[in-house]
C-alpha positions as CSV (number, residue, x, y, z in Angstrom):
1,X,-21.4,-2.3,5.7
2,X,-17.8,-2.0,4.4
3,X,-17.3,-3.3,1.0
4,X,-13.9,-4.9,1.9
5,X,-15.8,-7.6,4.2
6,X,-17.6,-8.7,0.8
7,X,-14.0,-9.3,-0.8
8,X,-12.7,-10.7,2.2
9,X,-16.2,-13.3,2.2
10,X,-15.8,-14.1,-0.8
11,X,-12.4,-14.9,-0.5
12,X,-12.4,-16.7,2.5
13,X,-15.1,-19.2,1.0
14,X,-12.6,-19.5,-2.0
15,X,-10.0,-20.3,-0.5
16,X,-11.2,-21.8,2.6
17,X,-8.0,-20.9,5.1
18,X,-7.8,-17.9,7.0
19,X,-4.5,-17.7,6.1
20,X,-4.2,-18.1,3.1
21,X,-7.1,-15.5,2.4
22,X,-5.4,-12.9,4.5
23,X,-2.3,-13.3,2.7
24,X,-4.0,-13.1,-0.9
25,X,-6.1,-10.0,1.0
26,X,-2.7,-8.3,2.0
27,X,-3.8,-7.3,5.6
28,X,-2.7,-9.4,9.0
29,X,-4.6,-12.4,9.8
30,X,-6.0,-11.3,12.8
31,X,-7.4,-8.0,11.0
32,X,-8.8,-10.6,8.6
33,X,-10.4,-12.5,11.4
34,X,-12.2,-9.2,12.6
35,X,-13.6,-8.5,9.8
36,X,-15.0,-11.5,9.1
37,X,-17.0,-11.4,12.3
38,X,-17.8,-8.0,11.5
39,X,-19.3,-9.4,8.7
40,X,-21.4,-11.6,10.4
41,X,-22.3,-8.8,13.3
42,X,-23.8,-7.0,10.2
43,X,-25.8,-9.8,9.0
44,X,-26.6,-11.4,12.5
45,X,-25.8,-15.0,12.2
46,X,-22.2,-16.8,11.9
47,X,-21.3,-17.9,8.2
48,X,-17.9,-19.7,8.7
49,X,-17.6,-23.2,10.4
50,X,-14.5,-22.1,12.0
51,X,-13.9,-25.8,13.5
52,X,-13.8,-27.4,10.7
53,X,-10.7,-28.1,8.4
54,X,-10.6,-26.5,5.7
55,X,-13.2,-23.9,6.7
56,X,-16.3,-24.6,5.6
57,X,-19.6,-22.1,5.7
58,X,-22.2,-22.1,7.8
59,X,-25.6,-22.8,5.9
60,X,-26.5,-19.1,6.5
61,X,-23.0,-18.3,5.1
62,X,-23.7,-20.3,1.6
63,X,-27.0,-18.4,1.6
64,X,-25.5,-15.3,2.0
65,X,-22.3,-16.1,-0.7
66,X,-24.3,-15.5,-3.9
67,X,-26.0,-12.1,-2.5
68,X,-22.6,-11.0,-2.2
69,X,-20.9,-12.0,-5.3
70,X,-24.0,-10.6,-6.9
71,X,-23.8,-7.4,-4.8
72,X,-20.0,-6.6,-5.8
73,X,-20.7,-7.2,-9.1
74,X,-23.8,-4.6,-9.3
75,X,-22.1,-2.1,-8.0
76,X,-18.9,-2.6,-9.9
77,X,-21.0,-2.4,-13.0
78,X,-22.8,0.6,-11.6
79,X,-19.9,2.2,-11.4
80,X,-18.1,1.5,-14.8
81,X,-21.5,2.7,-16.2
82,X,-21.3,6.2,-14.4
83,X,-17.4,5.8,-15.0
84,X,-18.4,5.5,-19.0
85,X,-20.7,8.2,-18.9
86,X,-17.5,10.8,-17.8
87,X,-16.0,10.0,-20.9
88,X,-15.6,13.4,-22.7
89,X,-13.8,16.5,-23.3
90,X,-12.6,16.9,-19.7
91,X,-12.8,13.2,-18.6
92,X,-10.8,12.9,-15.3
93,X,-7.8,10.6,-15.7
94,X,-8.2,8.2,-12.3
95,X,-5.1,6.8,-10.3
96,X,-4.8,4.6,-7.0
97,X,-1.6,5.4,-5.6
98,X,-0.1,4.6,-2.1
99,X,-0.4,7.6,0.4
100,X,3.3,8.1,0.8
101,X,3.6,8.5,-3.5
102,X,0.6,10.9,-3.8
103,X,2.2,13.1,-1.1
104,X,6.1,12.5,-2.0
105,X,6.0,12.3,-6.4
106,X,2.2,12.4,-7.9
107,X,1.3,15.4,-6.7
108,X,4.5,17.5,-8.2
109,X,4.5,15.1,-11.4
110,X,1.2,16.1,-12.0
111,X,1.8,19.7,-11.3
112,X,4.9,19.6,-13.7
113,X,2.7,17.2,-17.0
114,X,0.0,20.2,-16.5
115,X,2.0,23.0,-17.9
116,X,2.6,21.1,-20.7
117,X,-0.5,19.5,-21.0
118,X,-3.0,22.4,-19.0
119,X,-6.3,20.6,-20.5
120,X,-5.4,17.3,-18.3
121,X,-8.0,16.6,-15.5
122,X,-7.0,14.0,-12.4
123,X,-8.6,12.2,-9.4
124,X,-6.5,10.6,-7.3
125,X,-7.4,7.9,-5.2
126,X,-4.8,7.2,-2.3
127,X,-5.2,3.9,0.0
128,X,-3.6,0.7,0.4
129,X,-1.8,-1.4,-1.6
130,X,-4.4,-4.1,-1.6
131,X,-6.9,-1.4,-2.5
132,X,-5.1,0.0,-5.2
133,X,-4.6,-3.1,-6.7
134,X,-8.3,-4.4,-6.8
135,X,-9.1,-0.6,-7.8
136,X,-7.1,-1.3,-11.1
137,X,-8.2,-5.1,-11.5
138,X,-11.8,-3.5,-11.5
139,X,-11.2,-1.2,-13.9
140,X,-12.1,1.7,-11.6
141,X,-9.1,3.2,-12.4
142,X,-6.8,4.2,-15.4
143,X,-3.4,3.8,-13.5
144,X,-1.9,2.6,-10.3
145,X,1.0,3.4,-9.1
146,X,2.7,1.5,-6.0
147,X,6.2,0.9,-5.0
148,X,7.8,-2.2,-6.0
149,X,10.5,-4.4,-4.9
150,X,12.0,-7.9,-5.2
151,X,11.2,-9.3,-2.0
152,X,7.1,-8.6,-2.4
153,X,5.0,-9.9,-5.1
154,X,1.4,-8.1,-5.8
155,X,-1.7,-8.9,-5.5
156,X,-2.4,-8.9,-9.0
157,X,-1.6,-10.2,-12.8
158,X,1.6,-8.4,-14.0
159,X,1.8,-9.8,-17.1
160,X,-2.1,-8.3,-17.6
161,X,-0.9,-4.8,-17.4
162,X,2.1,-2.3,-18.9
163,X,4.0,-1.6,-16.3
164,X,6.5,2.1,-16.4
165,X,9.3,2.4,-13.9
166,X,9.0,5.6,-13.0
167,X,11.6,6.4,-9.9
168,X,14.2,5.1,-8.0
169,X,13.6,5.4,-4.8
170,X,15.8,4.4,-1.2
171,X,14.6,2.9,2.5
172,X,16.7,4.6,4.6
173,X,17.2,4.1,8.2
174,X,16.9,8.1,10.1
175,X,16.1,9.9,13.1
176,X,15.8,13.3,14.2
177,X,19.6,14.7,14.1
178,X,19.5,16.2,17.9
179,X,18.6,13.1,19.6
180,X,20.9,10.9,17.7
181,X,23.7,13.0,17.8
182,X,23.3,13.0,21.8
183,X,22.2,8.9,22.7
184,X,25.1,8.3,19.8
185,X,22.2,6.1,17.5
186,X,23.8,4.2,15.0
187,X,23.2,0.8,13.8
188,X,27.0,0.0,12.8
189,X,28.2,0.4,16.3
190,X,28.5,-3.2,17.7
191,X,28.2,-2.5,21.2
192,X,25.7,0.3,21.1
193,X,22.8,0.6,23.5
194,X,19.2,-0.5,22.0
195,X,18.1,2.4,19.8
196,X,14.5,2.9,19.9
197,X,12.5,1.9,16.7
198,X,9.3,3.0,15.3
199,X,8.4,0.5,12.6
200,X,6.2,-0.9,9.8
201,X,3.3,-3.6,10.3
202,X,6.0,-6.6,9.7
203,X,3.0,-7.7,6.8
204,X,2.9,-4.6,4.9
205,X,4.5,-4.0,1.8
206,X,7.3,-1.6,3.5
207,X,7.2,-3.9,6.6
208,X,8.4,-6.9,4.5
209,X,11.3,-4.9,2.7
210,X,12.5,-3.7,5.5
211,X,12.5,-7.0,7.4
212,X,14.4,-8.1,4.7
213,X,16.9,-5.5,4.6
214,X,18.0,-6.1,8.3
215,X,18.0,-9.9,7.6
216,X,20.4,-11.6,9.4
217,X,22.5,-8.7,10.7
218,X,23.3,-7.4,14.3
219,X,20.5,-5.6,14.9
220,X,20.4,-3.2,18.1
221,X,17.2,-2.1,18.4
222,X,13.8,-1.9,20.6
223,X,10.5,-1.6,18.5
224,X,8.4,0.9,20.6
225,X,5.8,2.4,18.0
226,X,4.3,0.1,15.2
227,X,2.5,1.2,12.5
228,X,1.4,1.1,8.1
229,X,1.4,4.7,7.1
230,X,4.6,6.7,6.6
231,X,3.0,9.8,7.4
232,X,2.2,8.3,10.6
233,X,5.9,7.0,11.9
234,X,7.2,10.6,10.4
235,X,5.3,12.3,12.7
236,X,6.5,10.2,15.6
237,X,10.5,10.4,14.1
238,X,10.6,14.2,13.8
239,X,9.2,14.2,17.3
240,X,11.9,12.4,18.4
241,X,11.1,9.3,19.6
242,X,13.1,6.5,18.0
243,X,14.7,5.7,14.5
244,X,12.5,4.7,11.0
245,X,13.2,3.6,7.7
246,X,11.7,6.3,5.5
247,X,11.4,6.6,2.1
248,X,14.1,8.8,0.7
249,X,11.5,11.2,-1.0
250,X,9.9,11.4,1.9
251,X,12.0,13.0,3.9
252,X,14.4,14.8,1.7
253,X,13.8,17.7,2.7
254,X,14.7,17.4,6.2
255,X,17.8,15.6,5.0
256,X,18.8,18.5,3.2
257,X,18.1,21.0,6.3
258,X,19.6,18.7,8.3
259,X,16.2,18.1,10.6
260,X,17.0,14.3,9.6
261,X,20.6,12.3,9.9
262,X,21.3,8.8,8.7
263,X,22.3,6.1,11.6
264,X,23.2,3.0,8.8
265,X,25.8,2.5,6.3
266,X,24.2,1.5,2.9
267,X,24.5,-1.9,3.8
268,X,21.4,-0.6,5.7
269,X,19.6,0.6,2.5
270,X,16.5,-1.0,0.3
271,X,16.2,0.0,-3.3
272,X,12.4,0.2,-4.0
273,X,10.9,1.3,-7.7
274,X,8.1,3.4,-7.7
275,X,5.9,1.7,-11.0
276,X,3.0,2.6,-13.1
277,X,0.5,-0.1,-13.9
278,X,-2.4,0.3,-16.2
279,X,-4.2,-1.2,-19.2
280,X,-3.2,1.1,-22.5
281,X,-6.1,-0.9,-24.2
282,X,-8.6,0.6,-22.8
283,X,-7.1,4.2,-22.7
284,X,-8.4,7.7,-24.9
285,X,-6.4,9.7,-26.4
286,X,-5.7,12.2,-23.3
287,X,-4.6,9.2,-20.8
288,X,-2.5,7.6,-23.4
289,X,-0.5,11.6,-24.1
290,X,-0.6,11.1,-19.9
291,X,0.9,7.8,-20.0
292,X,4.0,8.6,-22.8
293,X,5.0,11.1,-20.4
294,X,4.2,10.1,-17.3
């Protein structure tokens, strides 16, 4: 049992469209769709009437939709209780943070705040965006941080939280200097051959920014690799095998020992924030001295 196929129940019998539940669910609809009959593997009977307009559940299906409200709502009580007894001394200050900022900022912010502040104690919880947020919603965490931009709205109540722009960060288009120097890869040459591209589930939060970066512009390219993790199409760009947007922190490094080149102008650039989000409210002392200095 995954608890995600509870939110996405629960969701789907709100909203009643796959659609639109996938959408507020920030995954694919067709990941959506699997789930769902995951869901109903697990319990053994169907609970969504999928011929019917709107969707409607099956009678097993409004059976089964109070047991799991009631079952998400146990455990995310459990869990604050447990999360209330940790309050102490040496309480751990908890983020969600996307994979890509963990790896790229948290982990050296975090290294830099603890000389300063040595007493600080962190767990860091690194999934998706649609994660992250629900993680914060809950109150399972303190802070969230995500990358933001004005193309993508999240899945949750901004005006609900304090929101701290922390960095500046740039989608750049890249790929591995020997093989672009020698197929001549470059997305401002208008009669250049396809350039293979490794990109971003079009749905995904860096997916969508990037899809509205290129808009309507000559584009000269052949997707080949698609995927939702930076880490993952990194792998596949030092390797070689096509060009990527990248996060500038990402790959910085390689930029500066020239592992990496550019193929676009700046015309070819997104501008992404990377935000804090979190409820001061509800903050001690030690995450609210985090928070000023974060």
């Amino acid at each position: 049992m995954d608890l995600n196929w509870l939110r996405d129940f629960e969701c789907l019998a709100r909203t009643q469209n796959f659609t639109r539940a996938a959408d507020e669910r920030n995954i694919t609809q067709s990941a959506f769709s699997r789930r769902i009959k995951a869901l109903e593997s697990w319990v053994g009977l169907p609970l969504v009437n999928r011929a019917t307009y709107p969707v409607q559940l099956t009678d097993a299906g409004l059976q089964f939709l109070p047991v799991a409200t009631a079952a998400m709502s146990q455990l995310s009580e459990s869990r604050q209780t447990l999360r209330d007894a940790d309050r102490g001394e040496h309480r751990f200050i908890r983020f969600s943070v996307l994979h890509t900022i963990s790896v790229n900022f948290l982990a050296n912010r975090i290294e830099t705040l603890q000389q300063s502040m040595p007493d600080i104690r962190t767990r860091v919880i690194s999934d998706s965006l649609s994660t992250c947020c629900e993680l914060l919603v809950e109150g399972a965490v303190d802070i969230m941080l995500c990358y933001t931009h004005n193309a993508v709205s999240l899945t949750i109540d901004e005006t609900a939280f304090d929101r701290k722009d922390l960095l500046t960060d740039r989608m750049i288009p890249v790929a591995a200097a020997e093989p672009a120097l020698k197929n001549g890869w470059d997305l401002d040459s208008p009669n250049g051959k396809d350039i293979p591209y490794l990109a971003y589930e079009r749905t995904s939060f860096l997916g969508i920014v990037v899809e509205q970066t290129i808009g309507r512009k000559p584009f000269h390219a052949e997707t080949i690799y698609v995927d939702g993790l930076v880490e993952a199409i990194k792998r596949r760009l030092m390797a070689g095998s096509g060009f990527a947007w990248m996060p500038e922190t990402a790959v910085q490094t390689e930029l500066a020992n020239g592992a990496l080149v550019r193929i676009g102008d700046d015309s070819w650039v997104a501008h992404l924030t990377i935000a804090a989000y979190a409820d001061p409210s509800q903050f001690d002392k030690t995450t609210r001295d985090l928070w000023e200095v974060l």
